[in-house]
TINU-788708 format. One line per 5 residues: their letters; for each residue x, y, z of N, C-alpha, C. Coordinates in steps of 0.001 Angstrom, whole numbers. Layout:
<nodes>
A) X/Y/Z/X/Y/Z/X/Y/Z  ...
</nodes>
This chain:
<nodes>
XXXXX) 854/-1173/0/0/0/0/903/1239/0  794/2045/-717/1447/3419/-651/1092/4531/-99  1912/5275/364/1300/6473/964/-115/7552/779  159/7042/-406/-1320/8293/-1362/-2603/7348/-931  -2106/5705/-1461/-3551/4970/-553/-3825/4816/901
XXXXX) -2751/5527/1801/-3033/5287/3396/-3795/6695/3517  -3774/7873/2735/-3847/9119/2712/-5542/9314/2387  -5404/8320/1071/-7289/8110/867/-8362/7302/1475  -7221/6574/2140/-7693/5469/3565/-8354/6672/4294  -7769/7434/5001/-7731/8257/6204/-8597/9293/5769
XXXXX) -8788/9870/4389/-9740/10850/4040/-11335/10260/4009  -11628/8922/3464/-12193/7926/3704/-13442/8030/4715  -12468/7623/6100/-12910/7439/7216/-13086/8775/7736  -12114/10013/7465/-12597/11103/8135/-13677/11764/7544  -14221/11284/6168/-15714/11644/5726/-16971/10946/6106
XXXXX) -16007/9846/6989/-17786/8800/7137/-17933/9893/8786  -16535/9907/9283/-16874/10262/10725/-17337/11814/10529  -17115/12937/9551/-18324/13789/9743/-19623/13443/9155  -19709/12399/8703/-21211/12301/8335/-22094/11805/9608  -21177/11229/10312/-21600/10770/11666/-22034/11231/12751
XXXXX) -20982/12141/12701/-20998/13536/13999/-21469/14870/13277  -22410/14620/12249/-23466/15830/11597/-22481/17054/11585  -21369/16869/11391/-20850/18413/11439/-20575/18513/9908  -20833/17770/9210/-20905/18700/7734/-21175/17520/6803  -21477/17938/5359/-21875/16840/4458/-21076/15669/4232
XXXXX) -21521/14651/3986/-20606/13292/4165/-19637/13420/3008  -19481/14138/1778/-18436/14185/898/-17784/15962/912  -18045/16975/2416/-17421/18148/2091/-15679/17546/2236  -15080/18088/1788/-12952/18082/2288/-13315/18770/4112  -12571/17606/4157/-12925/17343/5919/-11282/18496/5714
XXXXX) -11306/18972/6852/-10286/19745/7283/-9697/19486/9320  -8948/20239/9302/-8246/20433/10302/-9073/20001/11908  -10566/21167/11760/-11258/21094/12821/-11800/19881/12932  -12183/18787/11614/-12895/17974/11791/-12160/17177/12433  -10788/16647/12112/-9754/16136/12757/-9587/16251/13996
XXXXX) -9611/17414/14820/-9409/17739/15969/-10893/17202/16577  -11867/17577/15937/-13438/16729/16877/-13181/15143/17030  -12791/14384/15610/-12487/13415/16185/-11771/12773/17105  -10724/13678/16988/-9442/13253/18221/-9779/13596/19569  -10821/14462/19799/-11553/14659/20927/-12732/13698/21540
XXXXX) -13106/13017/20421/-13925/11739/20841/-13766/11222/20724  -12089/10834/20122/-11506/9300/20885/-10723/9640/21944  -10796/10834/22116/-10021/11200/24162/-11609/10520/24966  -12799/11011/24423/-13856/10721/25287/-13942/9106/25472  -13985/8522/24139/-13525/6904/24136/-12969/6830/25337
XXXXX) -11008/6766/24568/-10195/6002/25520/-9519/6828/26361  -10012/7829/26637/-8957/8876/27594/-7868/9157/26708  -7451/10473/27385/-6319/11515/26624/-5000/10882/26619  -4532/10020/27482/-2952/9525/27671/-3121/8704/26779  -3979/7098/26553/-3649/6794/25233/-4697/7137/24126
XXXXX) -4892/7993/23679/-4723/8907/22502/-3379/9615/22004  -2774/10286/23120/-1558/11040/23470/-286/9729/23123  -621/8211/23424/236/7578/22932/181/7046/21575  -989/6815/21519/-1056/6955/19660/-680/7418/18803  -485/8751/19229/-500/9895/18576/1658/9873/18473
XXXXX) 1665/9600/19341/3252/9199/19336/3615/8291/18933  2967/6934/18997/3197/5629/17846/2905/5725/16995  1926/6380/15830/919/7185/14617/2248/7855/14288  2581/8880/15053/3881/9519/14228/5133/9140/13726  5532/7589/14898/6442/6870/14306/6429/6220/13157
XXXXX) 5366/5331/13290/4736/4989/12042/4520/5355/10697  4351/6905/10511/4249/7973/9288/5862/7599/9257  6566/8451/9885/8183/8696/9372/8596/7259/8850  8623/6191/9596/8880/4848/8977/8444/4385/7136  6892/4930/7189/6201/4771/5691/6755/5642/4927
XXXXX) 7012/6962/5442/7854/8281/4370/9158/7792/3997  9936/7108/4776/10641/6764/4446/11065/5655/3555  10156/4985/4239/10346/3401/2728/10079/4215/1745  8739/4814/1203/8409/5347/-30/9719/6077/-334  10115/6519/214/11416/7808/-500/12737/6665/-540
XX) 12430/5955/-259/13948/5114/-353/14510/4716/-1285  15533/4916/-2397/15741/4444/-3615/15332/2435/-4271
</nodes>
């Protein structure tokens, strides 16, 4: 899977989850805020520390994939 398909993965799901949480039409370009609502109701989920560790394994994870892709 390549980056552009983990990218349309993630745009994907962040259009079903505003269609979900009524904050805007199920095909508008989800942006920044919508991102941040979700990440706020998976703090309500699983609490803020692991979100907060996700969010630190999620980032390892990106640099690892940027990197294979860019790798000769």
């Amino acid at each position: 899977m390549s980056n552009a398909d983990r990218a349309d993965r993630a745009y994907k799901a962040l259009c079903n989850y505003i269609s979900l949480a009524s904050i805007g039409a199920p095909l508008d370009e989800p942006d920044e805020a919508a991102a941040s609502d979700l990440i706020a109701d998976l703090m309500h989920l699983f609490g803020h520390e692991a979100i907060d560790n996700a969010f630190t394994r999620g980032a390892k994870h990106y640099l690892v994939e940027k990197e294979e892709e860019e790798a000769p």
